[in-house]
C-alpha positions in Angstrom: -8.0 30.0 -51.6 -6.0 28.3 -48.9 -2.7 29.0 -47.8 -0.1 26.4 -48.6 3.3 26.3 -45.4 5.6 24.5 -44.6 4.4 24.9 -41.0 5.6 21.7 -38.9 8.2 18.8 -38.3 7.6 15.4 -37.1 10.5 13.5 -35.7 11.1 10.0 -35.3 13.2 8.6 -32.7 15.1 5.1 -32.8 17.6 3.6 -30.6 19.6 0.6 -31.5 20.3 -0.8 -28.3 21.4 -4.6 -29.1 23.6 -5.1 -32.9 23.2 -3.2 -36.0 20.9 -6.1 -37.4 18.6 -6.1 -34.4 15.5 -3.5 -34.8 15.7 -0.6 -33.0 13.3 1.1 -30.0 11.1 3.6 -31.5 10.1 6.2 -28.9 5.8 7.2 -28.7 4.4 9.7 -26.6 1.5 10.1 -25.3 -0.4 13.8 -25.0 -1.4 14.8 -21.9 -4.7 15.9 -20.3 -5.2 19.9 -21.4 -3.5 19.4 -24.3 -4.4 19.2 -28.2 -5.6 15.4 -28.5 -5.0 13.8 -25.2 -4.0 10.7 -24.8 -3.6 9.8 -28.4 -0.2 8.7 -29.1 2.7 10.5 -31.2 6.0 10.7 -32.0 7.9 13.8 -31.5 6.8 17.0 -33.4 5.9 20.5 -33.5 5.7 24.2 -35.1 8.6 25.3 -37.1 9.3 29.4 -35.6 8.8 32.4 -37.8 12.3 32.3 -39.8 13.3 29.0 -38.3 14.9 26.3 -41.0 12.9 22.7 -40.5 16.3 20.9 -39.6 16.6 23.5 -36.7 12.8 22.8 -35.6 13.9 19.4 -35.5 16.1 19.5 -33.2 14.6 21.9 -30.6 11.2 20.3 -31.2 13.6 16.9 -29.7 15.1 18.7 -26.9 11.7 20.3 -25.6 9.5 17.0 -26.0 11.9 14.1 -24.8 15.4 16.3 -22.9 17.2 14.2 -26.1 19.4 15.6 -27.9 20.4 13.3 -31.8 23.5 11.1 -32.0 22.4 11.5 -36.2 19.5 12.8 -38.0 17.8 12.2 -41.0 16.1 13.7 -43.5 13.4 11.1 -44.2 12.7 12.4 -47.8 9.0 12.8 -47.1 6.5 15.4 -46.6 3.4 14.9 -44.7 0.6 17.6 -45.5 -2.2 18.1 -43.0 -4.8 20.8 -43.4 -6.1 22.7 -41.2 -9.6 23.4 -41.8 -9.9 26.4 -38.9 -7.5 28.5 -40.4 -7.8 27.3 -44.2 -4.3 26.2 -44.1 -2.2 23.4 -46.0 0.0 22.4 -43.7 3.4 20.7 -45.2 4.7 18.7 -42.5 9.1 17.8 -43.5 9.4 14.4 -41.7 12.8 13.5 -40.0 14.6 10.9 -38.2 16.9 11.1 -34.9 19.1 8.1 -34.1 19.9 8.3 -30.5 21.8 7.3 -27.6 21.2 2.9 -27.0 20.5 4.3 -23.2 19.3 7.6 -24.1 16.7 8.0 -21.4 13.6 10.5 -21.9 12.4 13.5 -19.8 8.8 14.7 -21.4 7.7 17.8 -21.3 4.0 19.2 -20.0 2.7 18.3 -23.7 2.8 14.3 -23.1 2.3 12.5 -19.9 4.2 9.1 -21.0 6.8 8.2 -23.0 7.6 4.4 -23.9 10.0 2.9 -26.5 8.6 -0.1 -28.5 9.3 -2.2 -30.8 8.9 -1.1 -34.7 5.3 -3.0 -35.0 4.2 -2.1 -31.6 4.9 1.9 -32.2 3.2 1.6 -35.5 0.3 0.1 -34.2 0.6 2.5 -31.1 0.6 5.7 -33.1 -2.9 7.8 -33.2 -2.1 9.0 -37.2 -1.9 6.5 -40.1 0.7 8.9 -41.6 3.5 8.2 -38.9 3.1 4.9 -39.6 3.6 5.2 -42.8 7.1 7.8 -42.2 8.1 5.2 -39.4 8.0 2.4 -42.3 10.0 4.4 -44.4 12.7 5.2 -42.2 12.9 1.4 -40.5 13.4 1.0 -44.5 16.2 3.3 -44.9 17.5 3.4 -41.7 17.6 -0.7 -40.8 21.3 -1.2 -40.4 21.4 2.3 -38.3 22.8 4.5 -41.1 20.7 5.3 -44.4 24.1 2.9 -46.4 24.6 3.9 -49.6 22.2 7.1 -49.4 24.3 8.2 -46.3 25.5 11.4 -47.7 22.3 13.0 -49.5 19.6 12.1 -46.3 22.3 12.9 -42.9 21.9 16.3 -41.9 23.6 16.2 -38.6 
């Protein structure tokens, strides 16, 4: 029987750097050479620590892959599952949202070997899994004039 855990974050990362009605950058990285699936491209994410909360992960998994640190984040009000067929694992993946800085500039760590901020379409189209597609979608949906509006106070968690 396999093992079901909430076991892993993915972040997405927007910048609004013209008006509120504009689209916002959305930041990809690529994987680097020696590293799980390189040169596919990702957004930000990573393994939530033994008795660390998701939100938490989320935030350090930011800081360690881009030097970024969130103006906002956002609970996207999705989770992603993924198993992992060596270990037998169900992997429930929380997926979140970080609204930074318009010139918030990226420093990437050993993991990736390229950062770029696109536009919505391009990162979509950019990104090696259909499902961040899909989150990025959602939180372009809920997220378009920069805040989440009138669902502000039940998905902002920082």
């Amino acid at each position: 029987m396999s093992d079901v855990r909430v076991m892993i974050v993915d972040v997405y990362v927007l910048r609004f750097t013209h008006g509120s009605g504009d689209a916002p950058e959305v930041l990809v990285l690529r994987r680097a050479r020696g590293a799980r699936s390189p040169g596919s491209w990702e957004t930000v994410h990573g393994h939530i620590a033994e008795g660390e909360e998701p939100v938490a992960a989320a935030v350090r998994e930011l800081k360690e892959e881009t030097g970024l640190s969130p103006d906002r984040l956002y609970n996207l009000s999705r989770v992603e599952s993924f198993y992992l067929h060596r270990s037998g694992v169900l992997a429930l993946i929380p997926a979140f949202c970080a609204i930074v800085a318009a010139d918030a500039t990226v420093t990437i760590s050993a993991e990736h070997d390229r950062s770029e901020w696109l536009i919505p379409e391009q990162a979509a189209a950019r990104f090696s899994w259909p499902r961040e597609g899909r989150a990025l979608a959602d939180a372009l949906q809920l997220l378009r004039g920069g805040d989440a509006g009138p669902v502000e106070d039940v998905l902002r968690v920082l």
